[in-house]
C-alpha positions in Angstrom: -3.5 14.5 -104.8 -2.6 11.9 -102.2 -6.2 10.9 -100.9 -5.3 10.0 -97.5 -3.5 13.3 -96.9 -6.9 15.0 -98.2 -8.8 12.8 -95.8 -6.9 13.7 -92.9 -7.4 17.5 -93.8 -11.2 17.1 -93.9 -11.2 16.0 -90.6 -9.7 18.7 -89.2 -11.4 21.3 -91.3 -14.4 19.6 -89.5 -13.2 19.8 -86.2 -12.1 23.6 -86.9 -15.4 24.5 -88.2 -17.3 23.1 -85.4 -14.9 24.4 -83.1 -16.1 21.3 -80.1 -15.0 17.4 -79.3 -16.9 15.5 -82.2 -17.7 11.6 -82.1 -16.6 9.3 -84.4 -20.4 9.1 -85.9 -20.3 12.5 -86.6 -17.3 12.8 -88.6 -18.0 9.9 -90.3 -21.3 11.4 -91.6 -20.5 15.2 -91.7 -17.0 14.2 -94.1 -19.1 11.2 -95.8 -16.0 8.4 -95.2 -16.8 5.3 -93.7 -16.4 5.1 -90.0 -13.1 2.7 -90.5 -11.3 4.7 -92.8 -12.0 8.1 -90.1 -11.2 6.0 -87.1 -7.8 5.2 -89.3 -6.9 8.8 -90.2 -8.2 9.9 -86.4 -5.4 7.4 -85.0 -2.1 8.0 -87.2 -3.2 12.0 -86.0 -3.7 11.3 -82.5 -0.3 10.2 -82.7 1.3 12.7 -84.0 -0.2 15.2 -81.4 -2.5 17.1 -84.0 -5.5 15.3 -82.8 -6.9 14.3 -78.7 -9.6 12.1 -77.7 -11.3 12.4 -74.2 -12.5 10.0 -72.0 -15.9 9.9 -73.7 -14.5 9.0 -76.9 -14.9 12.3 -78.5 -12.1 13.9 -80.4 -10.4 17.6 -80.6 -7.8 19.6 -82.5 -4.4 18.4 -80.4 -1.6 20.9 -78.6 0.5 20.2 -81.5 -1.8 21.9 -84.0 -1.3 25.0 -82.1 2.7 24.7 -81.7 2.6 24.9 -85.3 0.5 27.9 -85.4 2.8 29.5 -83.1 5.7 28.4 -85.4 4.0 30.2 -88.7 3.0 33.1 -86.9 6.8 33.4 -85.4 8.1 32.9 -88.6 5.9 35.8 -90.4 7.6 38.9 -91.4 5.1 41.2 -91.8 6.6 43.9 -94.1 8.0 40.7 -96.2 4.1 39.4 -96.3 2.8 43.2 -96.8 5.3 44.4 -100.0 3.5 43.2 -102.5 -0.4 44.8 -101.0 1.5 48.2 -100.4 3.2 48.1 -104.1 -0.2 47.3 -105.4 -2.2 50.1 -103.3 0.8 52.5 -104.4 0.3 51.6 -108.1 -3.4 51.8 -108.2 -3.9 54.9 -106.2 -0.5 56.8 -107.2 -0.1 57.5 -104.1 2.1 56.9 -100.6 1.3 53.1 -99.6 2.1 52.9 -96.2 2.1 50.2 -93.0 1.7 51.4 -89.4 1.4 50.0 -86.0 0.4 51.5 -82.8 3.9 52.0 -80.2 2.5 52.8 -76.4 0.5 56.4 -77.0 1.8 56.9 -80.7 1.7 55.7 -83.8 4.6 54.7 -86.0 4.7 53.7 -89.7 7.8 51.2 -90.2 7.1 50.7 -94.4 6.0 52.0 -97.5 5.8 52.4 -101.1 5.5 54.8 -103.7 4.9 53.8 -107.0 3.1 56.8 -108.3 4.5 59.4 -110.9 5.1 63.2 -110.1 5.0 64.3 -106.7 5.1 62.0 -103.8 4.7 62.6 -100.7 7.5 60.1 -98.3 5.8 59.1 -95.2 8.1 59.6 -91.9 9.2 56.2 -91.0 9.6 55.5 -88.0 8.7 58.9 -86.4 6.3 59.0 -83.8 2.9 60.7 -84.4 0.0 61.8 -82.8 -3.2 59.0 -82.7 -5.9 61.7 -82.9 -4.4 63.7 -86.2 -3.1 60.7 -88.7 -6.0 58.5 -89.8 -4.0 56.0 -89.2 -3.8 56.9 -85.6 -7.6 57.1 -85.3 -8.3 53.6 -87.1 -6.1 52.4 -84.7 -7.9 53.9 -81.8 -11.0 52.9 -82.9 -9.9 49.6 -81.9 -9.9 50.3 -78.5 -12.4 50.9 -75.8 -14.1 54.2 -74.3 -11.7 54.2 -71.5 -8.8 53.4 -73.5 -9.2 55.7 -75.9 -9.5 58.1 -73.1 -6.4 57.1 -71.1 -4.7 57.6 -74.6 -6.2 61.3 -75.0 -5.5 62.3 -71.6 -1.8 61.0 -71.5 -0.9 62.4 -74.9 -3.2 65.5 -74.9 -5.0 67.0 -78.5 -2.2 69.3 -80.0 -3.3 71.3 -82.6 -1.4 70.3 -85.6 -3.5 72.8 -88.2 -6.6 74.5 -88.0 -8.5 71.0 -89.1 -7.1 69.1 -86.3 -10.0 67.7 -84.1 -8.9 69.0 -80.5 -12.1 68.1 -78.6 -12.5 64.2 -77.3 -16.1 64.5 -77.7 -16.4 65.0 -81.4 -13.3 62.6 -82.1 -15.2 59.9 -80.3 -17.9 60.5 -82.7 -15.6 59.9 -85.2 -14.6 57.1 -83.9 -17.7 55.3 -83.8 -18.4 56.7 -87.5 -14.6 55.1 -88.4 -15.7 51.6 -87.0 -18.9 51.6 -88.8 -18.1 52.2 -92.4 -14.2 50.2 -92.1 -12.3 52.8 -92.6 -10.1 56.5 -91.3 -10.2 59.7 -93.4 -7.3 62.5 -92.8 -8.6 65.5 -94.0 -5.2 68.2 -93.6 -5.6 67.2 -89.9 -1.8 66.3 -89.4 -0.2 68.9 -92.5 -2.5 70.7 -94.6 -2.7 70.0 -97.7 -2.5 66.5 -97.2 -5.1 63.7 -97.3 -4.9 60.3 -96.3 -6.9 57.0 -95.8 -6.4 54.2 -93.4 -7.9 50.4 -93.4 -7.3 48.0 -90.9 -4.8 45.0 -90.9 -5.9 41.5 -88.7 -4.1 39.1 -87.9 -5.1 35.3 -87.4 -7.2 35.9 -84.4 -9.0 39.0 -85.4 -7.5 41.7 -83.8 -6.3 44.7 -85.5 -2.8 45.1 -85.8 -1.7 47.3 -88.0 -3.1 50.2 -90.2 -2.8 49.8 -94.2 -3.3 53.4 -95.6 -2.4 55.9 -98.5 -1.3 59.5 -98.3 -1.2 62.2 -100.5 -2.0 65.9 -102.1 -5.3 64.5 -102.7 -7.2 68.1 -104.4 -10.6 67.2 -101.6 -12.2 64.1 -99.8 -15.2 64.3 -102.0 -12.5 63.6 -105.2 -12.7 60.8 -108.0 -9.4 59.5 -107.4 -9.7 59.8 -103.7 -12.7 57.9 -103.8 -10.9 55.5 -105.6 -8.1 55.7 -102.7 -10.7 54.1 -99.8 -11.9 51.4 -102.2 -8.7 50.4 -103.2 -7.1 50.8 -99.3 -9.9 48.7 -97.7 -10.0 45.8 -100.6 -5.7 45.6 -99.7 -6.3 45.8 -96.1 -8.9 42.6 -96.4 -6.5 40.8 -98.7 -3.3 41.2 -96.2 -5.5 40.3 -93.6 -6.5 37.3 -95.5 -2.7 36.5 -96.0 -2.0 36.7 -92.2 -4.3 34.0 -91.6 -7.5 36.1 -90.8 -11.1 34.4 -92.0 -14.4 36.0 -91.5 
């Protein structure tokens, strides 16, 4: 380990954690190095544009530390950083692993994996389907506010897919709020009977929900073993991409 490298990444962890201008005092007690050795390490990084110092004498995280951030996000390729969470949630679940996004009123999966024996079911890349009926598209909506979710509804309308499609706003918004609380989306036959699948959400760096990690397949009911096993193994891949795209609690 090269010690003044370490150092320097204290600091900034610091600063990052405590998310305001700090003095030199209080990094010099809160990282436990003496007040030369920050002031040292606070200087060679000032000049390199990862660390700025107000008038007051206080210092922050620098422009530069954000231009960097913007390189690594630019640089991500999120089904390169995903294939290894959807092989693994197609392995343990032998099922359809598969990634979506939401595109304007619709949702659209753009990558998958089936690692399962048997039957498998192919999910329709890069089709366009319907937010209320996938749970996918629900998770997704969830996301969003009352009123969006309404402007959504209103623009795309409910269509009737089977006879388990949810075709009233009402009790999908209950659903909604039900989806939010417990992490998760359940298709129940909603979009093609006979099929079941579960959706967890995906954040990025910041937070926000960007895509939807799910399974589908001929799941035999909800209430199932292995389907159980589906959620818990969908929303522990979810939290682990998310981790990988920069996301921390």
């Amino acid at each position: 380990m090269i010690h003044s490298v370490d150092k320097a990444m204290c600091l900034l962890e610091l600063l990052l954690q405590y998310r305001q201008p700090m003095t030199l005092s209080e990094l010099s007690e809160r990282s436990g190095y003496p007040k030369s050795t920050a002031y040292a390490m606070l200087s060679t990084m000032r000049e390199h544009g990862m660390i700025e110092q107000r008038q007051d004498g206080r210092y922050y995280l620098g422009i530069r530390l954000f231009e960097c951030g913007c390189a690594v996000s630019s640089a991500w390729d999120i089904s390169a950083v995903a294939r290894p969470y959807l092989d693994r949630l197609a392995s343990r679940t032998e099922a359809s692993a598969f990634l979506s996004r939401m595109e304007g009123g619709d949702v659209v999966t753009f990558d998958y994996s089936a690692r399962g024996g048997g039957l498998q079911v192919v999910p329709e890349i890069g089709c366009r389907l319907s937010l209320h009926a996938t749970s996918q598209g629900k998770l997704l909506l969830s996301r969003l506010s009352s009123d969006e979710v309404h402007q959504h509804l209103e623009k795309a309308g409910m269509q009737a897919f089977t006879p388990h499609t949810v075709t009233e706003e009402a009790v999908l918004t209950d659903e909604l709020r039900r989806i939010r609380k417990q992490g998760y989306s359940v298709e129940d036959g909603e979009y093609k009977v006979g099929l079941r699948s579960i959706s967890a959400p995906v954040r990025d760096h910041t937070g926000s929900v960007r895509y939807a990690l799910g399974v589908v397949g001929l799941f035999r009911r909800v209430r199932s073993e292995d389907f159980q096993n589906a959620i818990d193994q969908t929303v522990q891949q979810a939290k682990e991409l998310s981790a990988a795209l920069g996301y921390r609690l």
